[in-house]
Each structure stands twice: as structure tokens, then as C-alpha cells.
N, C-alpha and C positions, 0 to 999 in steps of 0.2 A: 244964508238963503232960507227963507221962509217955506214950510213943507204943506201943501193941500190935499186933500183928501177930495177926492171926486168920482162920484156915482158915475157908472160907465152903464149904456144897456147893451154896446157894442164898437167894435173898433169903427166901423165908420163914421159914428154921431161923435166918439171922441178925439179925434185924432185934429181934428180944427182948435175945439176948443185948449187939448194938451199943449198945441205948435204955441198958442194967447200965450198961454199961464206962463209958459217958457219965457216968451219975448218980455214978458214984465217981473222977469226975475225970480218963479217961483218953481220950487221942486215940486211937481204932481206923484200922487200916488192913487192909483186907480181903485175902484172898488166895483168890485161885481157881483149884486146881486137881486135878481132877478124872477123871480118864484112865478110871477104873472104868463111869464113868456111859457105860450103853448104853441103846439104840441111840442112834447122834450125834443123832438128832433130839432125843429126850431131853436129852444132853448142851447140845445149843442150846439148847432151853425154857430152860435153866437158866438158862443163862450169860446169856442177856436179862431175867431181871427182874432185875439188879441197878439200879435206878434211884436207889436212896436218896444220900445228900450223905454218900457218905464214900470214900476215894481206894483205887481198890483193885489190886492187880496182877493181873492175867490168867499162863493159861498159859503163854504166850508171853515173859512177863515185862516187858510192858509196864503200864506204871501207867495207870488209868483214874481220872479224875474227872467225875463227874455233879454238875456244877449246874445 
């Protein structure tokens, strides 16, 4: 299984295109980041709905997984 890397700016904008990548065989791995998004509180909204089962990296450059 071929592995992609994908810009995420939030779970709702990726969660269509992760269900795609899926259905055509590929492992997604998320990447979040974001410096533009204001005010930080916004920026935070964001960065918490990531919930869904797939490993993502943060700004920071740490890896996240949700199971």
C-alpha cells in the first residue's frame, strides 16, 4: 500500500478527500500546518477536530495518532 502525505487545514475539508485516497488504495498520512490561521483561538478550533483514525503530524513535527 502506497503511503501519501496530505496538507490538512482542518478535519472537515479532509475527511472527503482521506474517505478518496482510501477507496483508491492509499494510506494517508495528515500534516498540519498552519501558521496563517488567525486569531490562535481559531488556529486551535482547528487543530482539535482532528479525531478521525489516521496518523498525522502536527506543527511541531510530532506524529499524532487517534485511535
Amino acid at each position: 500500500m502506497d503511503n501519501t502525505l496530505m496538507h490538512m487545514c482542518c478535519a472537515p475539508c479532509a475527511n472527503q478527500p482521506i474517505a478518496q485516497l482510501r477507496e483508491e488504495g492509499l494510506s494517508v498520512t495528515g500534516f498540519w500546518f498552519n501558521p496563517n490561521i488567525h486569531p490562535y483561538t481559531e488556529y486551535q478550533a482547528r487543530k482539535r477536530t482532528f479525531t478521525f483514525k489516521v496518523p498525522w503530524v502536527d506543527d511541531k513535527g510530532k506524529v499524532q495518532v487517534n485511535l
